[in-house]
N, C-alpha and C positions, 0 to 999 in steps of 0.2 A: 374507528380503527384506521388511523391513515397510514401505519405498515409502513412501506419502505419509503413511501413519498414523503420529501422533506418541502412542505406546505411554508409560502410567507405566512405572516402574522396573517394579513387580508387574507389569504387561503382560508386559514383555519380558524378564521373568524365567519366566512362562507360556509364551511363543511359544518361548526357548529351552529348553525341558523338555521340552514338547510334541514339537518338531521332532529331540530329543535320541533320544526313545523310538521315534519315529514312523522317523526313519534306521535305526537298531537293526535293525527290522523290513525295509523298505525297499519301494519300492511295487510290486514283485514279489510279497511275502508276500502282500498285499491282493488284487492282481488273479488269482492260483492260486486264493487261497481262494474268491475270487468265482466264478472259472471253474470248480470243483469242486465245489460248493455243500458248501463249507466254512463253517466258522464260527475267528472271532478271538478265544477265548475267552483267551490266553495275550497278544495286547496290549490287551486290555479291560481285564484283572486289573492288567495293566503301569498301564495310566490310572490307572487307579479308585485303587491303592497310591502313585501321585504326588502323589493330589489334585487330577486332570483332569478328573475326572468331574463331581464337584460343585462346581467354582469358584462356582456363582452360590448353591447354596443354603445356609440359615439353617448357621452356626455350632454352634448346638445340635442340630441331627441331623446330623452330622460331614460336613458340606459348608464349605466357603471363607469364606464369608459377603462373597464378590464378589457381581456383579451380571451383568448381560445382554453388557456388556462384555467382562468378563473368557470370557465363555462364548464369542461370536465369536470370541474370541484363540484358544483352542482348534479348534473346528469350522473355522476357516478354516483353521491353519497344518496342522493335519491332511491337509484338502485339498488343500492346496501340497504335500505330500509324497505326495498320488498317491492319497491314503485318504479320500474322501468318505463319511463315516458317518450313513446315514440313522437308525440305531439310537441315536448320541447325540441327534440332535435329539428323538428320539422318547421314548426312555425321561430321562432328567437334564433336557431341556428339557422339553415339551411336558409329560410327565407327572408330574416333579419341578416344576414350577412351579403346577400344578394344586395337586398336594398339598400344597406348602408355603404355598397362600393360603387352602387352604378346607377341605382335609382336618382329622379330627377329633384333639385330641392323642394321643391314642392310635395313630390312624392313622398319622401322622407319623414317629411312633417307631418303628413297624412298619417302616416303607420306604423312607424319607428316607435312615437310616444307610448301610442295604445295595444303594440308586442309586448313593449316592455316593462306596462302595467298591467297585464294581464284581461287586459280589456277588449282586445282586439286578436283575430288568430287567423293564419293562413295557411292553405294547405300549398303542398309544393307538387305538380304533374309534371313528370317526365316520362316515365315506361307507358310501354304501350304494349299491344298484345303480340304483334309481330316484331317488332323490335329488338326488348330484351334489353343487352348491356349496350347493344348498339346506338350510341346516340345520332350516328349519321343517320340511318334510318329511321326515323321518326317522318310518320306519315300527317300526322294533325298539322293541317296545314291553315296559315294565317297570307291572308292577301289586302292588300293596300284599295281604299274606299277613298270617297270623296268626304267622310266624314273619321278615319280611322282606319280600322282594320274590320275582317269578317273573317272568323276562324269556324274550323270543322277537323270533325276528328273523335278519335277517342281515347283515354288516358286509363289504366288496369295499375291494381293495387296502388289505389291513389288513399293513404292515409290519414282519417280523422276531416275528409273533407268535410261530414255531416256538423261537425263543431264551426265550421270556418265561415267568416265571410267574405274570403274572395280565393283562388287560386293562384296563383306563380305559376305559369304555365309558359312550358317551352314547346314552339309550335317552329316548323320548317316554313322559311320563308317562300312563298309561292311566289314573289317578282324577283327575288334574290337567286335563287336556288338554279343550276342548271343540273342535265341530266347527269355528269358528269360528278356533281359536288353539289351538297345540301349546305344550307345557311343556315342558320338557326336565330329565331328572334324570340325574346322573353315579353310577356303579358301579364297585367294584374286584372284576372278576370272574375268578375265579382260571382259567389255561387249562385245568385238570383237570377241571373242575367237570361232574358228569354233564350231558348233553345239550350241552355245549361241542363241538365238533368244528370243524376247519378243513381246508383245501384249496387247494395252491399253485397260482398262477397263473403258467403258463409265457408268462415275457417275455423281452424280449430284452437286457433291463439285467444289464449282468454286476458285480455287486455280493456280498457274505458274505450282507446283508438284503435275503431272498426277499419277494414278496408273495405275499398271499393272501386266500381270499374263508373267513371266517369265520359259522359259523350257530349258532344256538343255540335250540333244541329245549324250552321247557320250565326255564331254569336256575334253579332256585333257589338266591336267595343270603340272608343274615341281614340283620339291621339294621343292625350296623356296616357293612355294603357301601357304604351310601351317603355322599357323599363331599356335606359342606357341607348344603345346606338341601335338600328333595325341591321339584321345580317351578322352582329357580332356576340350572337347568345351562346356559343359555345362555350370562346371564352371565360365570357361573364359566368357562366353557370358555375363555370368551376371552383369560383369563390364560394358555393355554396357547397361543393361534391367534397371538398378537403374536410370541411367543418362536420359532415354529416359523418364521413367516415372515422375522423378523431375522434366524435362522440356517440356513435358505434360502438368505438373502442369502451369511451366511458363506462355505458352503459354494461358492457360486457365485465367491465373489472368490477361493477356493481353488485352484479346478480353473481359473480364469482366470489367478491365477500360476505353476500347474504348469507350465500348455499354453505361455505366452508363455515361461516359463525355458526349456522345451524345444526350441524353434523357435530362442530367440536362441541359444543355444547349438549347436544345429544348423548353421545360418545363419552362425556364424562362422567353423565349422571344414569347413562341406561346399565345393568348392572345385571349378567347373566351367572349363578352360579358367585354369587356373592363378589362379583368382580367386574369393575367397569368394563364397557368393550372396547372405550380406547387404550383399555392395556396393554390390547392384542396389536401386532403389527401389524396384523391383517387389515385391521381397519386401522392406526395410526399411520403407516406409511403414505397408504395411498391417498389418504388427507391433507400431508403434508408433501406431497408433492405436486398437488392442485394449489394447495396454498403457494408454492415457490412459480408454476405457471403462473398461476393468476397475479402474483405480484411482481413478473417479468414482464405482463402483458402492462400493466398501470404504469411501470415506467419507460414501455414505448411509445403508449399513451400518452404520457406527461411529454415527452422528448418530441413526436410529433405537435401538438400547439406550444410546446417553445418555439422550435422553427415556424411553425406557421404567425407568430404573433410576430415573430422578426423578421418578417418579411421575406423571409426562407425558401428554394425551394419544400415544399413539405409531400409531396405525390407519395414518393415512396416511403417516408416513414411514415402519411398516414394507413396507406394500405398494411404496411408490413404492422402496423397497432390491432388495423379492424382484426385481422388475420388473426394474431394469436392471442387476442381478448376473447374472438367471439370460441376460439378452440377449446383456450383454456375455461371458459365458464360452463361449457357444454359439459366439459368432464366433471369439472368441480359439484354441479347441478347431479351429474349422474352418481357420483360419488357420493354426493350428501342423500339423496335416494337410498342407495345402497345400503348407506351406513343407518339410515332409521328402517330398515328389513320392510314390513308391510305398514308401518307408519309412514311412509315415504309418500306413499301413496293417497296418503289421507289427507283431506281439507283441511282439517287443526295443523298440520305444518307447514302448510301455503308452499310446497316444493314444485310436487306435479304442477301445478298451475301452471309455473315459469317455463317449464318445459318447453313448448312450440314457438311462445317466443321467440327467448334462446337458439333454439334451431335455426329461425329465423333470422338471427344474424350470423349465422354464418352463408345466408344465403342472396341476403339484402343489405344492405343497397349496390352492395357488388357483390357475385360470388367468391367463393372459395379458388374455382378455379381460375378467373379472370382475374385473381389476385397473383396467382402464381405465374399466369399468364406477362403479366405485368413486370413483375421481379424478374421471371425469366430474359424478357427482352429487354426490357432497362435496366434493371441494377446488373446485370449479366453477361449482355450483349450477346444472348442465343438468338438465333433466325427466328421473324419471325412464325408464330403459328395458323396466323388467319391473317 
């Protein structure tokens, strides 16, 4: 159902591939694995062998050589079929876009090929516990050796590291850094790495990718570790915070056309009193006005990785995408609850499941507030608030 999005041919030859692989499986496989704390290693491999994995990255490390576009068309239609993956945004976006703008050639060739076969996965650390949205504040601190670097610290609600073998880790430069103003330098630190260890966080999102609060003890890594220039990781990061937030957004326009297919389909065929109950406005209206959010948010969605593959500023159209994808699916999610009465609630509709998820992006990887925070003093030019 691509709705109001008007898909190239390559689009919706991605959407149909994707949604091809993604039924195969079916959103039962997803939500077991989730409940079982399984893992998807056999339709990751399925991706990664289609060319779903890398749509957006470079050509020459055997990615698609699409763009942020082609990556939504993905993460969303995934969505819609019941499979929100926090683990693509994380490893092929977030950490494949890092690496494909600043990592060293060598680096590239290392990791780029095996993201975007599905062979290879990374987790991405940034929050910390004191922290928060504050990237200045980041205490996990990396200092300059005779052989590299030596990081310490610890990293909270670190995503699907237990899958990964290595981290992207953004640590505060301890020679760079004065009291005054933090640096920040980027790291591929592998999760085996002595003094590495992690620790799952038991939550309530039923999902394949667990979180978890990661520490690290002492790690020493070489000098190829560091990814791009030492001191200049904020920057750099951000090549990866645009892409996670656009496909945030995705992900939200996803689970927004799951939940709405599922109600109207519901709604047609449940029959109270010899009478559908989407006959009622009660339950058509408010159907169709999560439908019209939810396909407002897809096309701020779509508008932020336009600009962002055109080299655009994108900050503000991506926050203003995550914002009202992750709103409108929450509703749409609660709506389609609503409308199946106490089937909603039942396993056979795979709805509840989505739930904390969902929540969850309106909370992660930016919040709600710090979005408005944002629009406030940039698109706005109100005083700042902090």
């Amino acid at each position: 159902m691509p709705g109001l999005i008007n898909d190239t041919d390559e689009q919706r030859a991605i959407r149909e591939s994707v949604a091809g692989i993604a039924n195969y499986y079916g959103a039962q496989y997803f939500l077991e694995r989730g409940r079982g704390n399984g893992h998807i290693e056999e339709l990751w491999k399925d991706l990664g062998a289609a060319g779903l994995l890398g749509v957006h990255l470079p050509e020459a490390y055997g990615g698609g050589g699409g763009g942020m576009a082609e990556a939504v068309v993905v993460v969303e239609e995934l969505a819609a079929r019941g499979m929100p993956m926090l683990i693509w945004v994380i490893s092929p976006a977030i950490c494949g876009s890092i690496l494909s703008h600043h990592a060293s050639e060598e680096m590239k060739r290392q990791w780029l090929p095996g993201i975007a076969e599905g062979s290879r996965k990374m987790a991405f650390g940034i929050t910390e516990p004191d922290a928060g949205s504050n990237s200045h504040n980041v205490k996990t601190t990396a200092r300059k050796t005779a052989t590299g670097w030596t990081i310490s610290g610890s990293k909270y609600y670190i995503s699907a590291v237990d899958q990964c073998e290595a981290l992207l880790l953004v640590a505060r430069d301890g020679d760079l850094s004065t009291a005054e103003k933090s640096r920040l330098s980027l790291f591929v630190v592998p999760t085996d790495a002595p003094g590495l260890t992690y620790q799952q966080i038991d939550t309530s999102i039923v999902s394949p990718d667990k979180q978890f609060t990661v520490f690290l003890d002492n790690v020493e890594v070489g000098e190829d570790a560091l990814i791009g220039q030492a001191g200049n990781g904020l920057r750099q990061v951000f090549d990866g915070l645009n892409p996670e937030r656009i496909l945030v957004g995705a992900i939200c326009g996803g689970i927004g056309r799951y939940a709405i297919e599922k109600a109207a389909d519901y709604a047609r065929q449940r029959q109270v009193w010899s009478t559908p109950i989407g006959a009622h406005q009660g339950i058509a209206h408010p159907l169709a006005e999560c439908h019209i959010a939810v396909e407002l948010s897809r096309m701020a969605t779509a508008h932020s990785a336009a600009l962002f593959d055109a080299g655009q500023p994108a900050g503000e159209a991506a926050n203003i995408a995550k914002f009202a994808a992750s709103e409108a699916a929450l509703k749409a999610l609660d709506q389609a609850i609503q409308t199946h009465g106490g089937n909603g609630l039942s396993h056979e509709y795979g709805l509840s499941e989505l739930w904390f998820v969902t929540r969850l992006m309106r909370t992660a990887p930016v919040s709600r507030e710090m979005v408005l925070n944002f629009v406030a003093q940039t698109s706005l030019g109100l005083p700042r608030s902090y």
